[in-house]
N, C-alpha and C positions, 0 to 999 in steps of 0.2 A: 504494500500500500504506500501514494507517496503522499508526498505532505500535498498536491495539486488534487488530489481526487480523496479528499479523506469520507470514511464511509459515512458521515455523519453531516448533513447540510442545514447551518446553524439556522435560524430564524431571519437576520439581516440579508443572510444572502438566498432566502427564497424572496424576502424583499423585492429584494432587487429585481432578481429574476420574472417575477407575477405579478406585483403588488405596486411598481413604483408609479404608472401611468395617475394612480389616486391620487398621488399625492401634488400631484400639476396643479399650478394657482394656489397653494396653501403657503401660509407661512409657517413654516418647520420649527419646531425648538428641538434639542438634542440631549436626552442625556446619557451621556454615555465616558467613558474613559479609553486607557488603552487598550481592553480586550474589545472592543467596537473594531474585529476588523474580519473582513472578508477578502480573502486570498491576496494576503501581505499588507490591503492596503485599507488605512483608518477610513468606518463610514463617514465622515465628514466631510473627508477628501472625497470620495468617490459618490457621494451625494452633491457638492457642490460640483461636480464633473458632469455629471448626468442633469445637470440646470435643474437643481430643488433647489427651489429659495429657502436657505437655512437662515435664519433671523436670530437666533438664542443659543447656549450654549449653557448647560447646568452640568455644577462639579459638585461629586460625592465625595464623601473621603476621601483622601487622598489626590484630589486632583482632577482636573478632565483630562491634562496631559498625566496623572500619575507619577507624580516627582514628589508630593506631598508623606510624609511620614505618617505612622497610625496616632492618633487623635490630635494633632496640628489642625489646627484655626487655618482656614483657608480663605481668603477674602475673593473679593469681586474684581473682575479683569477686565482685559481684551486679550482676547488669542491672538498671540505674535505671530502665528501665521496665515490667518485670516483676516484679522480685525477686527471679528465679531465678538462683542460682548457673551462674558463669561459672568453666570451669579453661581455663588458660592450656596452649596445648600449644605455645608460643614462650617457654619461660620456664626456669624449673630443669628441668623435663622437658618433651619434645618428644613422649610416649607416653602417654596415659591409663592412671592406676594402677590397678588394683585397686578402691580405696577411692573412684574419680575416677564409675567406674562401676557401685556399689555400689544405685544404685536407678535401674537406667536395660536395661531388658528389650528394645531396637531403637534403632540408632545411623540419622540419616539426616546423608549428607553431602552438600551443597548449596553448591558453590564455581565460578566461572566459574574456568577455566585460561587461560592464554594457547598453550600447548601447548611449554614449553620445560623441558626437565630441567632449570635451574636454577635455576625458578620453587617455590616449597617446596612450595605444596599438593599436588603428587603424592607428596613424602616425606610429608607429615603424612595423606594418605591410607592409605599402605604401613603407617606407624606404627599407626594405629586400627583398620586390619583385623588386623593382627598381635594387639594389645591387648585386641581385641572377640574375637578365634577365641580367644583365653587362656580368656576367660571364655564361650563360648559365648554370646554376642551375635550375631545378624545384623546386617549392614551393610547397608544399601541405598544406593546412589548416584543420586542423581538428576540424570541425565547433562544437561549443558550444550554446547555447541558449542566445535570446534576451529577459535578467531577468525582460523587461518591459514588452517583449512583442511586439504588433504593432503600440505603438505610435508614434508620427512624432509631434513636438512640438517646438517651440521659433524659436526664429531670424534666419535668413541665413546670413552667417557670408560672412562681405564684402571684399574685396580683401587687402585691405589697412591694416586690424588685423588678415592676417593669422599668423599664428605662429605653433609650436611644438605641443601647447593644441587649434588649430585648424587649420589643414593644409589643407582640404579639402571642398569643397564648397555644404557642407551638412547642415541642422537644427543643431540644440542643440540636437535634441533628432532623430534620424533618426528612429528607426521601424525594422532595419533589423541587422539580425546575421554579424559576422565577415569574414564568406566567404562569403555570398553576397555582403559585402562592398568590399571586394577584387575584384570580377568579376565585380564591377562597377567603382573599378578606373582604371580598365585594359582597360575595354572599353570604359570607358568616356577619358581616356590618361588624369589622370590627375596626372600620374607619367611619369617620364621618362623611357626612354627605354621598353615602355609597349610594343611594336610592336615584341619584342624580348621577354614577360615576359610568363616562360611555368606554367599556376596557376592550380593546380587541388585542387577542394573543397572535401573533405570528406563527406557529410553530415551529417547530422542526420536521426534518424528512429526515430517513435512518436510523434514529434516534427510540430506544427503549430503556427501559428500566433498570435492567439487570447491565447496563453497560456503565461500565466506571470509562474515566478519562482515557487511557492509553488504547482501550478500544475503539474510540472515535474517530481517531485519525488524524483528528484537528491539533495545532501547534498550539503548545502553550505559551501563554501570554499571563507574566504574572498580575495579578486581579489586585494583588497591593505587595508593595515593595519587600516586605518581608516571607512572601513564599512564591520565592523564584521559582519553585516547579510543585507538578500534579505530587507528590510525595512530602514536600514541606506541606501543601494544603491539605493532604491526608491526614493525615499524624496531629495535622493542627486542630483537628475538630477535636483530639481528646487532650491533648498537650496543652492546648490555651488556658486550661485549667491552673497550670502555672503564675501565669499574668493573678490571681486572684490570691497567691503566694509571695513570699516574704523572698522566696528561692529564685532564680533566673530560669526563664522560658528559652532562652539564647539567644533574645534580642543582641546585638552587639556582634554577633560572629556569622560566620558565612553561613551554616545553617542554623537559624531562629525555627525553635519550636522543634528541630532534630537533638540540640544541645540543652540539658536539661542537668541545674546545679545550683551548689553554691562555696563559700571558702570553708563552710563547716560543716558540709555533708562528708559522710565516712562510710561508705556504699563496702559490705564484705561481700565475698563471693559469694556466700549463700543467697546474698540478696539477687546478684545478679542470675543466680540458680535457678531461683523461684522463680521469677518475670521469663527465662527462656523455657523452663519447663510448660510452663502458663499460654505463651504466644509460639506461635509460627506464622512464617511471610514475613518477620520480618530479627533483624538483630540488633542486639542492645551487647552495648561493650562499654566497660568504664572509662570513661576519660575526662583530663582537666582542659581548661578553655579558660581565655582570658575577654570577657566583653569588652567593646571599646565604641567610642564612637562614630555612629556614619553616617555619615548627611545624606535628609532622605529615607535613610532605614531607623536609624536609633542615634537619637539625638540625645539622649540620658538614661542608656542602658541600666538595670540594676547591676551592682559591683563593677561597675567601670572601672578598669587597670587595677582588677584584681584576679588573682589566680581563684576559679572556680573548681570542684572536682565531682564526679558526676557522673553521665552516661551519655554517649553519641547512639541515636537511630539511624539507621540504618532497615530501607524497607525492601523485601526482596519478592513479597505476592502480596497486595493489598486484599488482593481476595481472601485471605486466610485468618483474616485478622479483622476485630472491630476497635478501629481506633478510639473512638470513645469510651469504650473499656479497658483498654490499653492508657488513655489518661490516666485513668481513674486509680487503675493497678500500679503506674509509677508514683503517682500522688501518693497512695498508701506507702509504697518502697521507700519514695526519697524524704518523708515525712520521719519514715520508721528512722531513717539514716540520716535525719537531720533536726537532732530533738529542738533546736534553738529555732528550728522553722515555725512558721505561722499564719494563718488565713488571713487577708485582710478585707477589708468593705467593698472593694471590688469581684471579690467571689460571689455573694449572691447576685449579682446582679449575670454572672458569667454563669452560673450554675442553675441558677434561677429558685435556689431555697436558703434556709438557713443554714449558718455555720455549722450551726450544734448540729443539726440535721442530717447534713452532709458526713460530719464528723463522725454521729453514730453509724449509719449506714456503712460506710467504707468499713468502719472497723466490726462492724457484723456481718459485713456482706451482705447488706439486704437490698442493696443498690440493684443490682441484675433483676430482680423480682420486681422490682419498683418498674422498672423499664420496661422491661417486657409486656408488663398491664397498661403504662402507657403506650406504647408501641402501637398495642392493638388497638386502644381505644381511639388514637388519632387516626390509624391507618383506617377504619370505618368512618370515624367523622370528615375526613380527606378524599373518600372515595369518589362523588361525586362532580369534585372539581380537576381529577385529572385525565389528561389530555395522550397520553403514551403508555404502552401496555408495559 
């Protein structure tokens, strides 16, 4: 298979292909970053090629060009290589105003996901169909792949820690594309103004279920600065568990979310025993790492220019393994090997419960059980909003 014919034909570029002749006489707004591309080349470019009148340009975390670091203040522009004004929806407001969408007659949003509720683009997609049904805007999504796949994984996050990095009353790891999340906050109303929101999904062609990332063909394009590829974004849906820890996630070094430590972790072999007896697909090896920082990635790593020690991932079959439980099982490990560790206030909001909560569960193992009921519960309540077998 080569990278020109990948088995899997994204959303944007059946756009292109069926769909563009609609969009003649409209004024376009954009949102989208650098995975907005269809064979090498950004929609932007290749919509202003094709004479759409593109008017707007909106940046999510990280950027519309993606140079922005994770939760860096992004302000309002002009794209240097266009001219076209750029609003920031990472910045004083997270919702297009009014005034933001003032000369912009059709919204397309154009974002790869990773498929984890505490990844933003699904809030900032909830936000701009809320925004765009205000104003009687259509949305159209032009659906991308779920790089896991169909899994459905971790806590249901309780009402009391919704937040930005989880607005929605989904798993940690939901199972489904970015326009099926769309067609089911429309119809579960779990935005405003849904009654008025006009959502049309693009979909994919190729495209099922049971296919994770490397099966699709498509190149990757990192979705934000810190997971340069489909296996930093694996690993990340149970690893970010980290970020909600006293311990380093491995922002600061060439793999973030693969490097996992800290200066007072003391990992024995057994420990490392127990996690490869436990996992396969993938390896776990002890090693030290020194975070640092890098503009763009980790602007104030934890433990900057200190010697960390710990464990390097290493993934060798994602099929073999659930990364969210493979979080959860290091959490336990590097916890047990790092007494002076500790959860901080960013964990429920990343986990979506309580500390104590979390805390007994790991250490009884009643977490699995937990998940699995929800698992099933959302997979029934999700059933009728999706779009791919």
């Amino acid at each position: 298979m080569t990278q020109s014919q990948p088995a899997v034909k994204v959303g944007a570029h059946v756009l292109l292909d069926k769909h563009l002749g609609e969009l003649e006489d409209k004024r376009v707004g954009l949102v989208m970053n650098p995975t907005a591309r269809v064979g090498g080349s950004h929609m932007l470019d290749t919509l202003l090629a094709r004479d759409i009148n593109v008017t707007a340009l909106f940046a999510p975390e990280h950027g519309f060009r993606g140079d922005v670091g994770a939760g860096e203040t992004i302000e309002d522009g002009i794209d240097q290589s266009t001219g076209l004004p750029v609003f920031s929806l990472y910045g004083k407001t997270r919702t297009p105003s009014p005034e933001m969408l003032k000369k912009v007659d059709i919204l397309l949003f154009d974002i790869q996901d990773v498929g984890a509720r505490f990844y933003t683009y699904n809030a900032t997609l909830g936000n701009i169909i809320e925004a765009a049904a205000a104003q009687d805007i259509p949305v159209w999504i032009l659906d991308r792949p779920n790089p896991a796949g169909d899994i459905i994984s971790g806590w249901m996050i309780q009402n009391k820690h919704r937040s930005f990095v989880g607005k929605y009353p989904i798993p940690m790891v939901h199972g489904m594309t970015l326009g099926e999340l769309a067609k089911m906050m429309v119809g579960e109303q779990w935005i405003e103004n849904a009654g008025q929101a006009t959502v049309r999904v693009i979909p994919m062609e190729g495209w099922n279920r049971s296919m994770k990332w490397p099966e699709t063909g498509l190149t990757w394009i990192p979705p934000s600065p810190n997971l340069p590829s489909f296996y930093h974004a694996y690993v990340y849906l149970g690893t970010v568990l980290f970020e909600g820890t006293t311990m380093s996630e491995g922002r600061g070094t060439n793999d973030p979310f693969l490097r996992i430590g800290s200066p007072e972790t003391k990992l024995t072999t057994s420990h490392i025993a127990k996690l490869r007896r436990q996992f396969s697909g993938v390896n776990i090896e002890r090693r030290s790492f020194t975070p640092k920082a890098i503009p763009g990635k980790a602007s104030n790593p934890k433990f900057e220019g200190e010697r960390c020690h710990g464990i390097a991932i290493r993934v060798t079959n994602p099929d073999a393994f659930n990364p969210v439980v493979l979080g959860a099982e290091l959490l336990s490990t590097l916890r047990d090997a790092t007494p002076e560790a500790s959860l901080n206030d960013y964990m429920p909001k990343l986990s979506g419960i309580d500390n104590s909560l979390l805390q007994e569960q790991l250490k009884k193992e009643l977490y699995l059980k937990n998940w699995e009921e929800t698992a099933q519960e959302f997979k029934e309540q999700r059933r009728q909003y999706l779009l791919y077998e």
